[in-house]
C-alpha positions in Angstrom: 9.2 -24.3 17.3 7.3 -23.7 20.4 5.1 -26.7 21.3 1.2 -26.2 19.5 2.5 -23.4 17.8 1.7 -24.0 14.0 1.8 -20.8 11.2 -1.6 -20.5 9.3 -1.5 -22.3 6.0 -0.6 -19.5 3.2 -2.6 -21.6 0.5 -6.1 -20.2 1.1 -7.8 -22.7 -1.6 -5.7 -26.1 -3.3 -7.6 -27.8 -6.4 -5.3 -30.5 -7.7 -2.2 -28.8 -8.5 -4.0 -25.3 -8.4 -3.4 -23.2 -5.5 -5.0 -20.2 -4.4 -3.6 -18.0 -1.8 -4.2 -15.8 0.9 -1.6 -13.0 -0.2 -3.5 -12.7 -3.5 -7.1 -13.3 -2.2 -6.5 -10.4 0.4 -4.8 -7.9 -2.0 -7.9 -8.5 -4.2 -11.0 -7.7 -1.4 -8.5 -4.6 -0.9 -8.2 -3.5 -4.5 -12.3 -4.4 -4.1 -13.9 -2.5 -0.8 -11.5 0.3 -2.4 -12.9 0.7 -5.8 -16.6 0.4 -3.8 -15.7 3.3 -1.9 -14.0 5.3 -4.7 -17.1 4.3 -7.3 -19.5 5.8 -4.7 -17.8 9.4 -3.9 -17.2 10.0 -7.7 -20.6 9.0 -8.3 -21.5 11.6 -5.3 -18.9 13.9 -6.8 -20.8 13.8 -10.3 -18.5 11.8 -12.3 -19.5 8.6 -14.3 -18.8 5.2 -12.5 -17.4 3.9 -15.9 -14.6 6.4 -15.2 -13.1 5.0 -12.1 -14.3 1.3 -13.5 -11.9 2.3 -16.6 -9.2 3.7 -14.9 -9.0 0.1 -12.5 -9.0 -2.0 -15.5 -5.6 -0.2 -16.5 -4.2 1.0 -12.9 -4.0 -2.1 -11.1 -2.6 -4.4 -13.2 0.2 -2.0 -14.4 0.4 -1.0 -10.4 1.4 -4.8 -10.0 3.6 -4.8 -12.8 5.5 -1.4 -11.6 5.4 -3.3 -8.1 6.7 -6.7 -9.1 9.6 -4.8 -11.1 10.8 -2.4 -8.3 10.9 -5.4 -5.8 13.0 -7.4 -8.5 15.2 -4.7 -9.4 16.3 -4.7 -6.0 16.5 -8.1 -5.5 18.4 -8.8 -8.6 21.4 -10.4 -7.0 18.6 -13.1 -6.5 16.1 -13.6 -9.6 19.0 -13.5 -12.0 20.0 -16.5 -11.1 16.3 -17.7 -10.4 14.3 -16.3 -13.3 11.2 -18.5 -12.7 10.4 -17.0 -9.8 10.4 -13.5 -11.2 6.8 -14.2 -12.0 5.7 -16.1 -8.4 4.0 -12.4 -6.9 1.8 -15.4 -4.9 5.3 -15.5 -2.4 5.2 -12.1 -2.0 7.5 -9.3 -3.0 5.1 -6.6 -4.1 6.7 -3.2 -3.4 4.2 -0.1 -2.7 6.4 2.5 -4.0 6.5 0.5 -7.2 2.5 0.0 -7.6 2.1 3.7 -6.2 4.6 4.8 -9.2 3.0 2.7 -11.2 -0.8 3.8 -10.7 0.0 7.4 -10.2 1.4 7.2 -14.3 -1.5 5.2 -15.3 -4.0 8.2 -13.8 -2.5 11.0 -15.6 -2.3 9.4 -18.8 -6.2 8.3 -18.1 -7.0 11.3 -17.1 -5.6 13.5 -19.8 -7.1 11.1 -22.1 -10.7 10.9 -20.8 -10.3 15.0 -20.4 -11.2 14.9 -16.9 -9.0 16.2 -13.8 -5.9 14.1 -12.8 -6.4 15.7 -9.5 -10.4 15.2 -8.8 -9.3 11.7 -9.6 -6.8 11.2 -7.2 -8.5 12.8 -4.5 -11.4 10.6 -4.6 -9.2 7.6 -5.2 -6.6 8.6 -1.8 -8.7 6.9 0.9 -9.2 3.7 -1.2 -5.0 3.8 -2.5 -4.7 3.7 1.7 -7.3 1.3 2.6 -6.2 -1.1 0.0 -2.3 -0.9 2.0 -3.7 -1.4 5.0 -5.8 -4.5 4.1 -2.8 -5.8 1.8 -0.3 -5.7 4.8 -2.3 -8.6 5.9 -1.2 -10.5 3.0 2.1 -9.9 4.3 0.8 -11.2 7.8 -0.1 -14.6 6.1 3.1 -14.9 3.9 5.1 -14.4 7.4 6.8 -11.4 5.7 7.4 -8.0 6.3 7.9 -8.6 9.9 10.6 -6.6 12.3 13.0 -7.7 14.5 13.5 -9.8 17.2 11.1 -9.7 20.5 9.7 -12.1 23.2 6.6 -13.4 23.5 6.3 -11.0 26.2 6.3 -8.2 23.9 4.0 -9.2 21.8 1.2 -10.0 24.9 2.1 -7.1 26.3 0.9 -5.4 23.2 -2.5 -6.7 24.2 -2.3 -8.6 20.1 -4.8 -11.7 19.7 -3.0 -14.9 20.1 -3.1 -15.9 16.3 -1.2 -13.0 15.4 1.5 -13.1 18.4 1.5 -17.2 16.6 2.3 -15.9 13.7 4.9 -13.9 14.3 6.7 -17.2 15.4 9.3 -17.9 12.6 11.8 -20.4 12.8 12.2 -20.3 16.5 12.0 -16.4 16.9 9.5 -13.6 17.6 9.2 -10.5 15.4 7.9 -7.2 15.6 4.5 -7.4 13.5 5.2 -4.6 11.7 2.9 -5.4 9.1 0.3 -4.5 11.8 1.8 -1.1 12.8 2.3 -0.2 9.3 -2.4 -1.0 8.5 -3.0 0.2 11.7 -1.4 3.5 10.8 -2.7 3.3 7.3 -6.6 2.6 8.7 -6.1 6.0 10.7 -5.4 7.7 7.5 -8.2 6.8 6.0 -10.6 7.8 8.7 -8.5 10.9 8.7 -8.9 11.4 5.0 -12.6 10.6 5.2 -13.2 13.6 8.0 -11.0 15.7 5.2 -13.4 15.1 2.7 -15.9 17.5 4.4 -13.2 19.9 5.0 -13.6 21.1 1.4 -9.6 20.6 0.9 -8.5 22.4 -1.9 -8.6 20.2 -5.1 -5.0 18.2 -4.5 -4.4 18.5 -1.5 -6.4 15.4 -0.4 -4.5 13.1 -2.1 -0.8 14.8 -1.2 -2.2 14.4 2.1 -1.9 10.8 1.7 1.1 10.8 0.3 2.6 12.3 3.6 0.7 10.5 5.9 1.9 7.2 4.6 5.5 8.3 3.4 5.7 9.3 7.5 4.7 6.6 8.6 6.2 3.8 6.5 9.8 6.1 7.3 9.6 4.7 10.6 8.1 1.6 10.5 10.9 0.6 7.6 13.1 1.2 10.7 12.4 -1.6 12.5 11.8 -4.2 9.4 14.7 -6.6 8.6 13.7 -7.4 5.2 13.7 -4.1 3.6 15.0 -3.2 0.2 18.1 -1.7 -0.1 19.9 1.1 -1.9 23.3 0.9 -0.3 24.4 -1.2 3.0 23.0 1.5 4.9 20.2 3.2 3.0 16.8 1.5 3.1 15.4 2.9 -0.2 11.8 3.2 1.4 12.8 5.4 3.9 15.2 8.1 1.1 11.8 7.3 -1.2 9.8 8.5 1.5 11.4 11.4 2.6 11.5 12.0 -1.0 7.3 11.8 -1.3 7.1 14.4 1.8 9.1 16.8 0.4 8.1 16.7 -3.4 3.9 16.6 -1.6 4.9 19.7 0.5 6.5 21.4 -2.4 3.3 21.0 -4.4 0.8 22.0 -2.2 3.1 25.5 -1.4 3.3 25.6 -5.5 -0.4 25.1 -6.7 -1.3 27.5 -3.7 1.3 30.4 -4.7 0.3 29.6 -8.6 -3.0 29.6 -8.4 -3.5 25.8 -9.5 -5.4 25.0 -6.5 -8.1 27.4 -6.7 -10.4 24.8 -6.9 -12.0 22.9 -3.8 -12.8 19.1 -3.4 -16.7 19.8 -3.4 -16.8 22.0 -6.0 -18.4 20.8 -9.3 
């Protein structure tokens, strides 16, 4: 290791034998600011703030379930011969495709349950689902994960980064691509994209398959450069054939609903 260089502790809080992380502590104020910011537009958009408080309660612990299981499942070769660290989601190894899966089942169960629309609640939940990525990649940041491949220092100055992340993305004697970065700074564009959308008056849907292309693009090619990506076969990275999947399943509904009539219905319309 480079002389003074030093990674930032992962352990954001230690009590004793309890130990409190940064990965979990920032994917928490993430799943937070975004259910702020979803409780006040469906509040705005006339809908009771027990709904949304309701549908968290439910979506994001199934969405870390679903996540934690479509990580392992591809990483099998591994947790079956360590089962106890199935459970240690503190290390990382929380898949978005998983949790997205994962919440997107939870909502249309909720929804068709509480007799409200599936898509008025995605659409005001899209910019929070994105915010809470881009904050959670900095979990990543802090678990030293999720990086790219090799660079020089050079690079990474060049890039005009603060020093404590070009530090960071010392590992073992090496400098990475921060793809974590590339991938929130993407996903904090979206948002502000998604926010301008809102006063569009989008069609009802269309907000929310917006999202899903703008972060299936995106994560396409920043899953190019990462070097721990999950795998379906030596040469297929199974977030790049599940995102091409997600832009052409979102394209193919919006060109549906419009031709069927299903999206009639506006974003701002009561």
């Amino acid at each position: 290791m480079e002389q003074g260089i030093q990674p930032l502790n992962p352990i954001a809080i230690e009590i004793g034998s309890i130990q409190i992380h940064w990965y979990g502590l920032i994917i928490g104020f993430g799943v937070l600011l975004g259910l702020i910011i979803a409780l006040r537009e469906s509040e705005r958009r006339g809908l009771d703030k027990e709904i949304f408080t309701d549908l968290i309660l439910f979506a994001v612990p199934i969405a870390i379930i679903c996540a934690r299981i479509y990580y392992v499942i591809f990483q099998w070769d591994y947790y079956s011969q360590n089962p106890g660290d199935i459970i240690k989601i503190w290390n990382g190894g929380i898949a978005i495709h998983g949790a997205l899966i994962g919440s997107v089942l939870t909502a249309i169960i909720f929804a068709r349950i509480k007799n409200v629309s599936f898509w008025k609640l995605v659409d005001i939940a899209a910019p929070s689902l994105l915010l809470g990525q881009a904050i959670g990649r900095w979990g990543n940041f802090m678990n030293q994960e999720a990086h790219g491949g090799e660079v020089t220092r050079a690079f990474l100055e060049n890039l005009h980064l603060p020093e404590f992340i070009v530090n960071q993305m010392y590992i073992n004697g090496t400098y990475y691509h921060p793809t974590f970065l590339y991938e929130s700074v993407w996903n904090i564009v979206g948002v502000i994209i998604l926010l301008l959308l809102r006063k569009v008056n989008m069609r009802r849907g269309e907000l929310f398959l917006t999202y899903v292309l703008w972060y299936s693009i995106g994560r396409f090619f920043v899953e190019r450069l990462r070097t721990d990506s999950l795998m379906l076969t030596e040469s297929l990275r199974m977030a790049q054939v599940i995102s091409i999947v997600l832009v052409i399943v979102a394209v193919a509904l919006i060109l549906y609903r419009r031709f069927s009539g299903q999206a009639d219905k506006r974003y701002l319309d009561a």
